[in-house]
C-alpha positions, -999 to 999 in steps of 0.1 A, spaced: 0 0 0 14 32 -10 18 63 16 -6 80 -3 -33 53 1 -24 51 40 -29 90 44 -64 86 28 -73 55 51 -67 81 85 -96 96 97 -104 118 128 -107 109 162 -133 141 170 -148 144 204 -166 182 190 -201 181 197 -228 195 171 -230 230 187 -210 247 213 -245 247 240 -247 210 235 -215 207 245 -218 227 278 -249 204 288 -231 175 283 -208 163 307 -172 152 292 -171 120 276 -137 96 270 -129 83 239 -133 47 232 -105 24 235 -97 7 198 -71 -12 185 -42 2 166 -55 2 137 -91 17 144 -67 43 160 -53 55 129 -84 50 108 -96 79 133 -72 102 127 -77 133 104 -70 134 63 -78 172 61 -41 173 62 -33 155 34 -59 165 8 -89 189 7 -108 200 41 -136 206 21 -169 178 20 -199 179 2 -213 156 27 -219 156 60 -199 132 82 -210 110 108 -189 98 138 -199 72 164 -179 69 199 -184 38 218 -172 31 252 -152 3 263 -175 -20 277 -141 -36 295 -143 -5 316 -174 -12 334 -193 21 325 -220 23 303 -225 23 264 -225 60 249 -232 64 215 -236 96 198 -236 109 162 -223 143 155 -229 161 122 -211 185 106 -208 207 72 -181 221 58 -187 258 72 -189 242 112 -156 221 101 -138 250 93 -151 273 122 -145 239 148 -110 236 131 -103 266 142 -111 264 175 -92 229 179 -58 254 168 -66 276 195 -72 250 223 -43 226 210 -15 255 207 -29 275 234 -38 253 263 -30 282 293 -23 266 325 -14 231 318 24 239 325 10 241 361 10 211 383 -30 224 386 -35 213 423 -56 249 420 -92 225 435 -109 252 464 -126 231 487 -142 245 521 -119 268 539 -118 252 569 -89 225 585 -90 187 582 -92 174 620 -71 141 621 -72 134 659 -102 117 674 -129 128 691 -120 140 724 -86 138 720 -63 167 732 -47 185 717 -63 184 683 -44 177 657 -59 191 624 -47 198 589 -46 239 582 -73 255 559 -52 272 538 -43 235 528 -69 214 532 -91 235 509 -65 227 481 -63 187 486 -88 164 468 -108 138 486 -86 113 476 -59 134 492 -77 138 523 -83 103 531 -42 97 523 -34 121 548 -56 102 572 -39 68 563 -3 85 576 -17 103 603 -30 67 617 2 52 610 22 78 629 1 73 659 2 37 657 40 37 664 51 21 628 62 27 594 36 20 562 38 28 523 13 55 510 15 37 473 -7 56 457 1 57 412 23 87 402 5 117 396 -16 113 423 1 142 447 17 122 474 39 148 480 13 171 487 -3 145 514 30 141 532 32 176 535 -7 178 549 1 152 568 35 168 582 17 200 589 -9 187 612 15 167 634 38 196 640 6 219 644 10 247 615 -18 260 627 -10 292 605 17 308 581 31 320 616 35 284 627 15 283 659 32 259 676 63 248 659 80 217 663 109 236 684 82 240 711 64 209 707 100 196 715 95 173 686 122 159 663 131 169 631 121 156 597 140 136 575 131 129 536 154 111 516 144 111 478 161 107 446 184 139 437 164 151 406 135 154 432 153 177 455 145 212 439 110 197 437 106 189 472 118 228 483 91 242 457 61 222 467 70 232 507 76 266 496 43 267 482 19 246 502 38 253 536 62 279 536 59 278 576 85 249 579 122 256 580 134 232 554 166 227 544 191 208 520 217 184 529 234 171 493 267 189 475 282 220 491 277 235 524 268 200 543 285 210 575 267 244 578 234 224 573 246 196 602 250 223 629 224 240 618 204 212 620 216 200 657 210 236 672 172 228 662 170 257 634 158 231 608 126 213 608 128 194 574 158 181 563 159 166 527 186 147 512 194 122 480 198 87 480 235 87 473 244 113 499 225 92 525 241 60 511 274 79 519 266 103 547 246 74 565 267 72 599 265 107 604 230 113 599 215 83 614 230 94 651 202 120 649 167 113 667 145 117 641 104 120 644 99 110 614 117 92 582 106 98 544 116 78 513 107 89 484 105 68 453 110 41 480 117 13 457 149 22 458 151 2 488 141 -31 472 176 -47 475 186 -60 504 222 -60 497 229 -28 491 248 -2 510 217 20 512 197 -6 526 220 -10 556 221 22 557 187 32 556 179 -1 583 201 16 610 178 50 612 166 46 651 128 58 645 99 37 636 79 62 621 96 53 586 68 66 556 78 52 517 62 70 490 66 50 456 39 39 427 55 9 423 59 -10 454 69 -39 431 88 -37 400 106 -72 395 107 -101 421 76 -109 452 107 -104 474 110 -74 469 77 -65 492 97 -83 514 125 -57 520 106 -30 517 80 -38 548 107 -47 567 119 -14 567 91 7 575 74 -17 593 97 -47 609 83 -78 612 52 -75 599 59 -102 568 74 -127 594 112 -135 586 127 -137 554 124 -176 549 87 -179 559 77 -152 536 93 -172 508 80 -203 516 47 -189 526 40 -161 501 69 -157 477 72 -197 461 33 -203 463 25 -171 440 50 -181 420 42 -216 410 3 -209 410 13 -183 383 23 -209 359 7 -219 328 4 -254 334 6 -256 377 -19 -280 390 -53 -273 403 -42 -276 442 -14 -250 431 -37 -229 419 -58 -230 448 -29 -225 475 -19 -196 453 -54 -179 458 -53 -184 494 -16 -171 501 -25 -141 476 -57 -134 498 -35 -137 530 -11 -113 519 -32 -83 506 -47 -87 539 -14 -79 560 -3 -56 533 -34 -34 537 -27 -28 571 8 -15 565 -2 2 526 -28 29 511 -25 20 473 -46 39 452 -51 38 411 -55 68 388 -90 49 373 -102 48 413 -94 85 422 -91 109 396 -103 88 365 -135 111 362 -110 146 354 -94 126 329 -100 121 297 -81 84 298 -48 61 284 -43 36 257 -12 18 261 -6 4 226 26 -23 222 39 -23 188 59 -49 172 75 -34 143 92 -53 116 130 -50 116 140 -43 77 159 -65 58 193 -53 68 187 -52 105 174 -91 101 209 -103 83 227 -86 106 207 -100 140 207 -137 122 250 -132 118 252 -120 163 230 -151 173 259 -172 153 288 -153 169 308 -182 188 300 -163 221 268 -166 216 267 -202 209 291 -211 236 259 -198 258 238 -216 243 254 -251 242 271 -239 277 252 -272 292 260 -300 262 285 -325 268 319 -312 261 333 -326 224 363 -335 241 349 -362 256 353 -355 290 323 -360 318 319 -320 324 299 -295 303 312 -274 279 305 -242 300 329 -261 325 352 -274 301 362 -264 269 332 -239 259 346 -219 294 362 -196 270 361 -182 235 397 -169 229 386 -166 188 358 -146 200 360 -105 189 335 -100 223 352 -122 251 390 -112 235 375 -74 246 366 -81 279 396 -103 285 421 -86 267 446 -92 298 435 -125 311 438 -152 282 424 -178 304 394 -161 313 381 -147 346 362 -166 373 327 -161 360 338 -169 323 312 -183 300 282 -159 320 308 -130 320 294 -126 281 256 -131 286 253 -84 290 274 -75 265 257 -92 240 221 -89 251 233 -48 249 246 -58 214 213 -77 203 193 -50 219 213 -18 192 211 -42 165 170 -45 174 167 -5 175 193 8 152 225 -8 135 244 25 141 245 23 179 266 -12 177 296 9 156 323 20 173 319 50 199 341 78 190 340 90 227 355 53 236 391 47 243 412 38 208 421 2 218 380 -6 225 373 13 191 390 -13 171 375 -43 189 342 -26 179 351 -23 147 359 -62 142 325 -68 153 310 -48 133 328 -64 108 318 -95 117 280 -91 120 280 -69 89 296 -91 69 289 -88 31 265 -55 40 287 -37 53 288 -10 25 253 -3 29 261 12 64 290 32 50 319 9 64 327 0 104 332 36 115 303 56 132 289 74 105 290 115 107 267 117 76 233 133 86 219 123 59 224 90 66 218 90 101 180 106 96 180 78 72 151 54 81 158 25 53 173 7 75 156 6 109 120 -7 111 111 15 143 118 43 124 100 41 95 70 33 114 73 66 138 78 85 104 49 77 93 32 77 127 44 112 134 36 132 106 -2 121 113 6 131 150 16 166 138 -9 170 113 -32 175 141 -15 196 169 -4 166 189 27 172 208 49 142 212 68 123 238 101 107 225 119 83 250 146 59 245 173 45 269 205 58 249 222 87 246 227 76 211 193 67 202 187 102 215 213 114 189 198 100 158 165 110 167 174 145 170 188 146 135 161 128 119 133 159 138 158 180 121 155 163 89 116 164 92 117 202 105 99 190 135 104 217 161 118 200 195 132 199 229 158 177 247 165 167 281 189 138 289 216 133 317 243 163 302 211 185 309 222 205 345 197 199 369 189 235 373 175 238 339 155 207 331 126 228 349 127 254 327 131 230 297 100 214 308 78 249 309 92 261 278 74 229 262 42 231 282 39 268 269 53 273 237 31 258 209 58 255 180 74 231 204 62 197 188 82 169 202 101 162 233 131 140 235 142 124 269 165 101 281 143 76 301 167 76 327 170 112 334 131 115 325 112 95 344 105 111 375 96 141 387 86 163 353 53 166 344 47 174 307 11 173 305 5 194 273 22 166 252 -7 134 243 14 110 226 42 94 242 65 70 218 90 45 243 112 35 215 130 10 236 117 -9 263 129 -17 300 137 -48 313 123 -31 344 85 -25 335 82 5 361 111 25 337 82 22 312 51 33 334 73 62 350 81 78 313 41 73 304 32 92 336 49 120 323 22 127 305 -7 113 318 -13 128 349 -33 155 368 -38 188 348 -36 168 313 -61 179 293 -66 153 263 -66 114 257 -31 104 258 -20 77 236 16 54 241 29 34 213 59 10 224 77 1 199 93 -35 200 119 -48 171 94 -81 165 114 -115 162 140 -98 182 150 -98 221 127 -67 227 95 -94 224 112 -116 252 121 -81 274 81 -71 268 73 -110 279 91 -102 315 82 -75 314 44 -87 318 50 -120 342 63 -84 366 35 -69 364 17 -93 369 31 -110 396 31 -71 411 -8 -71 407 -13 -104 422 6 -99 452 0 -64 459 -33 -56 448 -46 -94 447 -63 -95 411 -66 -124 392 -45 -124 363 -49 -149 330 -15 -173 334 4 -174 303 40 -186 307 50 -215 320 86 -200 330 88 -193 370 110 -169 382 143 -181 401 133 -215 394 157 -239 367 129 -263 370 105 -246 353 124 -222 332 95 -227 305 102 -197 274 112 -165 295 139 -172 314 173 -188 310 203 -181 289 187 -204 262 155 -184 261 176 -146 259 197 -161 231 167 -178 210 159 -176 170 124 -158 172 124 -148 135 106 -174 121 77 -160 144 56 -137 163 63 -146 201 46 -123 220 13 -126 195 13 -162 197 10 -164 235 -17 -139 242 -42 -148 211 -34 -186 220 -54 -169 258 -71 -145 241 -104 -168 239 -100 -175 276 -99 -138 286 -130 -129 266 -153 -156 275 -141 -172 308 -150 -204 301 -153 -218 266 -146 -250 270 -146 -282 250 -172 -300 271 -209 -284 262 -216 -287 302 -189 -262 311 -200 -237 286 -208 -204 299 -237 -189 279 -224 -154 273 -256 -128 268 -265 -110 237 -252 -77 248 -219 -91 258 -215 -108 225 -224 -78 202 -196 -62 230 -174 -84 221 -178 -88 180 -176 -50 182 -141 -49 195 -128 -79 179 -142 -70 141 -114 -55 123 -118 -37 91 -108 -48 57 -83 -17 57 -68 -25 91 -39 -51 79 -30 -33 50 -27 -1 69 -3 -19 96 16 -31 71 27 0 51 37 13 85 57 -14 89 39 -30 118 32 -65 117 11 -68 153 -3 -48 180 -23 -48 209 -35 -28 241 -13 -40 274 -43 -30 296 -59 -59 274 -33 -82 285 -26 -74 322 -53 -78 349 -76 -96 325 -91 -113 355 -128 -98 364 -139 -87 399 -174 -93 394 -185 -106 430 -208 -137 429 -235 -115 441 -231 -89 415 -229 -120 386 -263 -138 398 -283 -107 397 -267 -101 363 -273 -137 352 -311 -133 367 -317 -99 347 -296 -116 314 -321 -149 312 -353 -125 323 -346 -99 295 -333 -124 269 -368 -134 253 -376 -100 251 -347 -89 231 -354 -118 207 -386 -106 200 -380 -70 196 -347 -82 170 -372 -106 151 -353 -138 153 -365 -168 142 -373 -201 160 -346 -218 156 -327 -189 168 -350 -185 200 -347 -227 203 -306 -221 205 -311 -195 234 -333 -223 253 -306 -246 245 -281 -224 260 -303 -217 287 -305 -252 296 -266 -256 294 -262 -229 316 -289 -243 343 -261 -284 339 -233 -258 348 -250 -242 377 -258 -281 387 -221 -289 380 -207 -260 405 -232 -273 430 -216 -306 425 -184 -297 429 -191 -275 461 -188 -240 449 -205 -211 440 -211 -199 398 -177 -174 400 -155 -197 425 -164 -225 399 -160 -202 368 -123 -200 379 -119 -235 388 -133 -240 351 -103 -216 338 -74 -230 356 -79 -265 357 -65 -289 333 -85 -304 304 -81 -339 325 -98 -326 358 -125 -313 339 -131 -345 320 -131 -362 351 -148 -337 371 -183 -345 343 -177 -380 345 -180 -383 382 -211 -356 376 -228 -377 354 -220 -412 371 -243 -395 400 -270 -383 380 -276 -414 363 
């Protein structure tokens, strides 16, 4: 399909409303969530050829039904005169947008203070007015949740997502305990003889911390303890003239012994994740702060491994989990194995229980709140779209050439017995080293025999080589900024995985031709985010750009310039002092159309709500690194539907990073927030039993060309997540209703346009990833037999209004009739419709067939 052909398949996405008094009435509605492809057929062609229609133009929104909220459909007409006066007013609202460089916590409440303390309790201990009337009630109820903890005598985690202000709760909560009864500070905490503050929080948070006190509660006497002028700070700090006293991670890590002799009153981490290795310096560290009153603020209590819960209760509140060994045994193992594909009913049901169990404790110790559950309504919502593009020719040849490097292959046969006929493994044996090997002679250019962890020294360096080849074959040529000696060992790999191509790249050295670095021939990813961008930009959309490297970062700026796309940059060259301002000259300058930002100096604290489209052109082993850069954007004060794309090199290494990437999040989901999530990979974490196809060296340094992974895992669920329980046996079919199935043929129709369209962008699959994680429903079995009583009570009636036939109304008694053998089978087996429903889902084809046969057996 020619670009000209895919411009004339995009169509707008309008949310205008036929006149500006309708639009007032009506209360603000959210787009509906579509695939990709219905995505870009939405977007608008005015750009491309004439705005002008003879016709009028009808558009109907549907809501997700996935989201629980009910159907609205509307049609909205316009003529050409409206479009042009409406097109109009989209420039001024999309360029204009005053305000939304604010952070727009701006919500007047009632003046009056938020009392904490109970009744009867003296002194009262309330939240000032000039405060209070700013928080939101999700806010309010947060600042409760500390307050309880601080007079319980323990630590907890206020987890709420990012964006939700828990910064502004800590300092609510802060300015009630040390009675700020006023800008003159009432009773300060040098009367109330109370200790000082400490918050410890990541360094590019720092400047942000001092702002948000300065203007929520500029009665504190805050101070700075990180670079210059520590020792001032320290004796200012033991005469009693500071109050607050914030400091960075690293500092602490350093400055530990010095800082932890003080009696704090209370302790604050900040993103504190951070604290999710037990091994580290700044764990120890952080462990020997005397107080119990230890608060940690992150949106991501989990981001990789169950254990990591572990470490971080048992700082703020020790003991609660039990000791390290019964929480793995107990908590850690069993969500684990009941996660797997294939685990065993009685896994399964273990799993549940120990899940239940741990919510339960965590709950007590944890206030975790969702964007959807607090704020939802003031937004206009997220898609998260994953997007497998196709690697071109080039970048396939050259991928295909590393997984044949002899370092690579001594990985993969590391466990093969050795040729030379000895008992050991290669990896113990002869494959321990790989002296003709252009990678392990670099790492080992020294040591001929190797070092102590030789073959698994290799396994990062060539992920990080797999992983440029996947995004762009420039990044694996030799760094000019590296030393001479590593440039040439580059260079010989390059030569090596070039092979026969390797005058289409211009030769082993990095190339300084612009034009041929804003090239996009030869990376896939960026010929689909050409064509994806100049849609974007078509319509006003400002743009998010995010990759890992420096590099990446490099090309991408040439290829905006190439384009004439008008852009800012932040990255970790960019002096801390001015990212700020960076970040307002975006929000507020409408020629700025894209943003580029390193996603490790990007993803926390900026908040870039004027941009609604965020592109994370390489993904994170570490899901949160994703979710952070997306919260960017999507976050209180933005104004618009924000749409991700992730782009994933498909056949590549990037497929099996987005694979982890979901068994995290979902094991995160399960353990913190107890949902039931759809088990698709065998692999268990930690485990060499059951490595299944995520995890081992085999699995990193697998041929995936020859298919689509990722695609083949989810569609192979895909049935299961949509109707529950379609099963073989006719017994343990659930009848789905009418509604749910028009529902459902709705958002699974594609149109005839779609592939073709993915195609020419170069995309060969895509989906949603809220689609994919927390698939599981919540329906309680309450809600799900008065659904099922309205569903079979209303059923006739729909037939007969649609006019269907006999034979159809006889296949809806049919299903009726199954419906009423499952309800009998669940009553069999002991359980109730939902608790069954599950059963049905996670059991094994043979317990079900044996689970009818002993049904039947005692019915005849």
């Amino acid at each position: 399909m020619s670009l000209l052909r895919t411009f004339k398949a995009l169509k707008p996405c309008s949310n205008l409303s036929s006149s500006s008094s309708t639009q007032e009435s009506e209360p603000p509605r959210k787009p509906p969530k579509s695939s990709l492809s219905q995505q870009l057929l939405r977007l608008d062609d005015s750009y491309f050829f004439s705005s002008k229609h003879e016709s009028k133009i009808s558009i109907t929104q549907v809501e997700d039904s996935n989201r629980g909220e009910d159907d609205h459909k509307r049609s909205i007409k316009f003529d050409a005169e409206e479009k042009e006066e409406e097109e109009e007013d989209e420039t001024s609202i999309e360029f204009g947008r005053p305000g939304l460089n604010r952070a727009e916590f701006d919500y007047t409440g009632p003046f009056e203070p938020l009392v904490l303390s109970l009744n009867g309790e003296t002194p009262i201990i309330q939240v000032p007015a000039s405060i209070n009337c700013r928080l939101l009630e999700h806010q309010r109820e947060g600042v409760k949740f500390l307050y309880n903890l601080y007079t319980s005598n323990h630590g907890g985690i206020l987890g709420d997502d990012m964006g939700l202000g828990k910064t502004i709760q800590t300092i609510a909560f802060l300015a009630g305990v040390y009675r700020k009864e006023s800008d003159a500070g009432d009773a300060s905490a040098l009367e109330s003889k109370k200790g000082p503050v400490l918050i410890i929080c990541p360094s590019s948070v720092i400047h942000n911390w001092e702002s948000e006190f300065s203007r929520w509660a500029s009665f504190f006497k805050v101070s700075v303890y990180h670079g210059a002028n520590r020792d001032m700070i320290l004796e200012k700090l033991n005469a009693r003239g500071v109050e607050v006293l914030v400091t960075s991670f690293d500092t602490f890590r350093i400055q530990g012994p010095v800082l932890s002799g003080i009696n704090w009153e209370i302790v604050i981490a900040d993103e504190a994740h951070r604290l999710k290795n037990e091994k580290s310096k700044l764990y120890e560290a952080c462990l020997a702060i005397k107080t119990r009153k230890r608060i940690g603020l992150t949106g991501t209590v989990m981001q990789n491994k169950i254990g990591e819960l572990f470490n971080l209760f048992e700082w703020v509140a020790p003991g609660s989990l039990g000791t390290r060994e019964h929480f793995r045994e107990f908590y850690d193992e069993p969500l684990k194995q009941g996660q797997r594909a294939a685990a065993p009913e009685r896994f399964v049901k273990i799993a549940d229980k120990r899940k239940q169990h741990l919510v339960t404790v965590l709950r007590k110790y944890m206030l975790r709140r969702t964007k959807e559950e607090t704020i939802g309504h003031l937004m206009m919502g997220k898609e998260d779209n994953v997007v497998f593009c196709q690697m071109s020719e080039l970048q396939k040849r050259v991928y295909q050439r590393m997984l044949q490097l002899p370092e690579i292959q001594c990985l993969v046969n590391k466990d093969k017995p050795c040729g030379c006929g000895s008992p050991l493994k290669q990896a113990k044996c002869c494959g321990r080293i790989v002296p003709d090997g252009t990678i392990w002679s670099s790492l080992h250019k020294d040591d001929s025999d190797g070092c102590d962890s030789c073959p698994f020294c290799l396994v990062l360096p060539c992920l990080v080589k797999l992983q440029q080849i996947s995004n762009h074959l420039e990044l694996i040529k030799p760094n000019p900024k590296d030393e001479p000696e590593k440039q040439k060992k580059d260079a010989e790999f390059v030569s090596a995985v070039f092979g026969t191509d390797i005058d289409l790249v211009g030769g082993v050295s990095a190339s300084e031709s612009f034009m041929d670095l804003s090239d996009v021939t030869h990376c896939g990813k960026m010929r689909a985010l050409e064509k994806l961008m100049a849609s974007w930009i078509s319509k006003g959309d400002k743009i998010l750009l995010f990759s890992c490297s420096v590099r990446m970062l490099d090309i991408l700026e040439k290829f905006l310039i190439r384009k004439g796309y008008s852009f800012g940059r932040l990255d970790g060259s960019t002096p801390t002092n001015l990212r700020q301002s960076l970040v307002d000259d975006f929000n507020a300058s409408p020629s700025k159309q894209v943003f580029l930002i390193s996603t490790r100096a990007g993803g926390l604290g900026l908040n870039l709500v004027s941009a609604n489209r965020v592109v994370i052109f390489d993904p994170n082993w570490n899901p949160s690194h994703d979710l952070q850069a997306q919260d960017r954007s999507f976050r209180y004060g933005q104004k618009r539907h924000v749409v991700v794309f992730r782009l994933l090199a498909a056949g590549s290494l990037e497929e099996l990073v987005y694979s982890r990437q979901i068994y995290k999040q979902q094991l995160s989901n399960i353990a913190v927030a107890g949902k039931m999530e759809t088990r698709y990979f065998e692999g268990v974490q930690d485990c060499k039993e059951f490595q299944g196809e995520l995890f081992g060296i085999s699995n990193l340094f697998r041929d995936l060309s020859d298919k689509l992974f990722t695609s083949e895992i989810v569609e192979s669920h895909k049935d299961i997540n949509i109707s529950q329980t379609q099963k073989k046996s006719s017994l343990l079919e659930t009848v789905v209703s009418e509604d749910e199935e028009e529902e459902e043929a709705l958002c699974s129709s594609k149109p005839e346009t779609e592939e073709p369209i993915l195609k020419d962008l170069g995309i060969l699959y895509s989906h949603r990833n809220e689609d994919i994680i927390n698939c599981g429903r919540t329906t309680t079995t309450s809600q799900k037999n008065s659904d099922e009583n309205f569903q079979f009570g209303d059923r006739r009636n729909k037939k007969k209004r649609k006019g269907l036939s006999e034979e159809e109304d006889m296949s809806s008694s049919n299903r009726e009739q199954k419906r009423e053998q499952y309800k009998m089978v669940a009553k069999f087996k002991g359980m109730e419709i939902l608790e069954f429903s599950r059963w049905v889902i996670s059991a094994s084809q043979f317990d079900r067939e044996m689970l009818l046969q002993d049904f039947l057996e005692r019915v005849k």
